[in-house]
C-alpha positions as CSV (number, residue, x, y, z in Angstrom):
1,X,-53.9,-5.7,-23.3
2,X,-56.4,-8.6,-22.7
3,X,-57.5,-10.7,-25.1
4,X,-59.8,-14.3,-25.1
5,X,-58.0,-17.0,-26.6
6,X,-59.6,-20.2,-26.9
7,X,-57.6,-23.3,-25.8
8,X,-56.0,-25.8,-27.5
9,X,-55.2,-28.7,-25.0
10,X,-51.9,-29.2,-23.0
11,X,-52.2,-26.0,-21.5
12,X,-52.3,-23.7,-24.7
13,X,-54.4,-21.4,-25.9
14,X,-54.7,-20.5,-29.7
15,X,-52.1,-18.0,-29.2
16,X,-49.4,-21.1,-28.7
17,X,-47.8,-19.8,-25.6
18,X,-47.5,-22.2,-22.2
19,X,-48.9,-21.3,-19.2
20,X,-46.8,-19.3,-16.8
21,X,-47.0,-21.6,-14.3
22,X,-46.0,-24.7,-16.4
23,X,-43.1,-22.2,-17.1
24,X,-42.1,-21.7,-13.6
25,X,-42.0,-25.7,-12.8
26,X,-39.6,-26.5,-15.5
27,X,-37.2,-23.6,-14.5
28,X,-37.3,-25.3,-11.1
29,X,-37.0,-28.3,-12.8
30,X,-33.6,-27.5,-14.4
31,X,-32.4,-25.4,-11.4
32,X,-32.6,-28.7,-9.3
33,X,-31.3,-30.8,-12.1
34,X,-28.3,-28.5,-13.0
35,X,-27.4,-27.8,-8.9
36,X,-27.1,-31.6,-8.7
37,X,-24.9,-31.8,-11.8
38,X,-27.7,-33.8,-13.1
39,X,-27.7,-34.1,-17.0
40,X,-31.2,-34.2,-18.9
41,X,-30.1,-37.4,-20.5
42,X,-30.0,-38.5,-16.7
43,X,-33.0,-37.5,-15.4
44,X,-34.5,-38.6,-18.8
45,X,-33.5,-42.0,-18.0
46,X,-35.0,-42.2,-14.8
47,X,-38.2,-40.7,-15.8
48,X,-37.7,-43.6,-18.9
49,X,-37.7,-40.5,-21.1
50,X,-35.5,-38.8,-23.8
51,X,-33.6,-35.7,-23.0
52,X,-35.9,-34.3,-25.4
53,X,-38.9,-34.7,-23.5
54,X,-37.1,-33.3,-20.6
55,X,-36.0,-30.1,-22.6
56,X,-39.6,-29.6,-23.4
57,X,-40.5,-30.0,-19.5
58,X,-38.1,-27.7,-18.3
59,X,-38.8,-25.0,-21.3
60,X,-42.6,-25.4,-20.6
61,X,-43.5,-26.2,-23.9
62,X,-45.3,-29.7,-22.2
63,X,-46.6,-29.4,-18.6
64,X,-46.1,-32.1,-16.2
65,X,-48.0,-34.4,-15.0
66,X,-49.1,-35.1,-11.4
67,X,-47.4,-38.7,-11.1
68,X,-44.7,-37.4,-13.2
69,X,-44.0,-34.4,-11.0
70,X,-44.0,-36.4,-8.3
71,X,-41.4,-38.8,-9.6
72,X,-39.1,-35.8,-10.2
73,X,-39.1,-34.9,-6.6
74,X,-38.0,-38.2,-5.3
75,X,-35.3,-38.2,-8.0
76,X,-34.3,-34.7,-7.4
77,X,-34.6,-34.8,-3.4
78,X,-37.5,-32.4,-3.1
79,X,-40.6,-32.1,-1.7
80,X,-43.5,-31.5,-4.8
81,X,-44.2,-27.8,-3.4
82,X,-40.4,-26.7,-4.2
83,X,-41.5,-26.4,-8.0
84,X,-44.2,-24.1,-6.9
85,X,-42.1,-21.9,-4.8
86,X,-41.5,-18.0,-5.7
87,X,-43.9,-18.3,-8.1
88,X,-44.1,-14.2,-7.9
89,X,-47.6,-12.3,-7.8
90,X,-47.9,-11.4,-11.2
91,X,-46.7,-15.0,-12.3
92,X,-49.5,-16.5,-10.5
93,X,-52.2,-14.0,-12.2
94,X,-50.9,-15.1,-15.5
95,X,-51.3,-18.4,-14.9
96,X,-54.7,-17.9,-13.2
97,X,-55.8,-15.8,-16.0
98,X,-54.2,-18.3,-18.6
99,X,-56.4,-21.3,-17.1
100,X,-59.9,-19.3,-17.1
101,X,-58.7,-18.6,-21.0
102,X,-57.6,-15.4,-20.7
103,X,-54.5,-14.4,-21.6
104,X,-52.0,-10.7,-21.3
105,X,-50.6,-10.5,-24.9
106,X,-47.0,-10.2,-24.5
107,X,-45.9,-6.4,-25.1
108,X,-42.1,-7.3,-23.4
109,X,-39.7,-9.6,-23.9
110,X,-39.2,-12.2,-21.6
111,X,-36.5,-11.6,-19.4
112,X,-35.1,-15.5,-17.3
113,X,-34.4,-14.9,-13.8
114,X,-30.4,-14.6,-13.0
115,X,-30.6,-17.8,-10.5
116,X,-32.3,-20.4,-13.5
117,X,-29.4,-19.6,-15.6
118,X,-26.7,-22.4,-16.0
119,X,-23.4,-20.1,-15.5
120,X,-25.0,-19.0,-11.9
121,X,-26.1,-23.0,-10.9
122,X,-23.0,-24.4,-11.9
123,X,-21.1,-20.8,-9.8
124,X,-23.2,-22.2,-7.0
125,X,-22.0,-25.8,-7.0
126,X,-19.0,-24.7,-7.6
127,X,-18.8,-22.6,-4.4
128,X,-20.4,-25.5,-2.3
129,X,-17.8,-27.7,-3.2
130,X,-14.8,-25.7,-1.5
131,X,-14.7,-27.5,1.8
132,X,-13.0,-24.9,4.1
133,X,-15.6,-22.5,5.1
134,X,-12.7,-19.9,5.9
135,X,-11.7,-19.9,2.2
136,X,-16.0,-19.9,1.1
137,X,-16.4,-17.2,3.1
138,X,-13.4,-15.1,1.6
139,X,-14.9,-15.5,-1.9
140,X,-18.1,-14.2,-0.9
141,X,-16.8,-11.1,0.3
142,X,-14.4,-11.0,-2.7
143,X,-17.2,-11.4,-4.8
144,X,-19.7,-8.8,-3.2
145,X,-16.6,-6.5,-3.9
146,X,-16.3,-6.8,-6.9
147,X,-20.2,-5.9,-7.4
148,X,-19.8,-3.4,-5.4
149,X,-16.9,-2.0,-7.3
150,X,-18.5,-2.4,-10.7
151,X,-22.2,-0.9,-9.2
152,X,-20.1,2.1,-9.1
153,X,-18.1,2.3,-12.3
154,X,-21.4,1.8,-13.8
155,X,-22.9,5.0,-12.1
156,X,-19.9,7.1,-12.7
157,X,-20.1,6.5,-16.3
């Protein structure tokens, strides 16, 4: 259902809830952050921020700035556009809709994408860091397996 909200500066309407987009940048934010093994007290630091402010960028409960996003890259070895990529289709008409003041009331819960979850950056890292490629590539195959094997139990039941 759509509704008019009127807004209420940093990117909120009356409603309270961030723009999707400013969503999307701080996942990207802490999916960069965490791959690196970067703490937010570290990244903090070298924004000259608390971890605090951090927590709010990555949650999207503060957008960020142009300078400041652009200071993340270089301290996170990006280019800018990586916090824009993926932003899905309906994402993007949120966030469109969101700016022009209206906004979709949410009627589902909000559901984080597998790959902005901490377990599956620091599974990642993890894998990266096993130098022989023979052994890398043995534990993919063990672990598309596994899925494979339990993509079945989970049918049978």
């Amino acid at each position: 259902m759509l509704s008019t909200f009127r807004h209420r500066g940093r990117g909120r309407v009356a409603g309270g809830h961030p723009n999707p987009i400013d969503i999307h940048v701080g996942q990207r934010v802490r999916q960069r952050r965490t791959l690196l093994g970067m703490s937010q007290e570290k990244l903090g630091q070298a924004l000259g921020l608390t971890f605090q402010q951090v927590q709010k960028y990555e949650r999207g409960a503060n957008r960020v700035g142009a300078s400041r996003l652009f200071e993340m890259a270089c301290i996170l070895d990006v280019p800018v556009g990586y916090f824009f990529e993926n932003i899905d289709a309906l994402t993007a008409a949120k966030g469109r809709a969101h700016a022009l003041g209206v906004a979709e009331e949410a009627d589902t819960p909000y559901v984080a994408d597998p790959m902005s979850k901490r377990e599956t950056l620091e599974l990642v890292r993890a894998y990266y860091r096993i130098g022989d490629p023979k052994v890398r590539r043995r534990l993919f195959e063990m672990t598309k397996a596994l899925a494979i094997e339990a993509r079945a139990a989970r049918k049978d039941r």
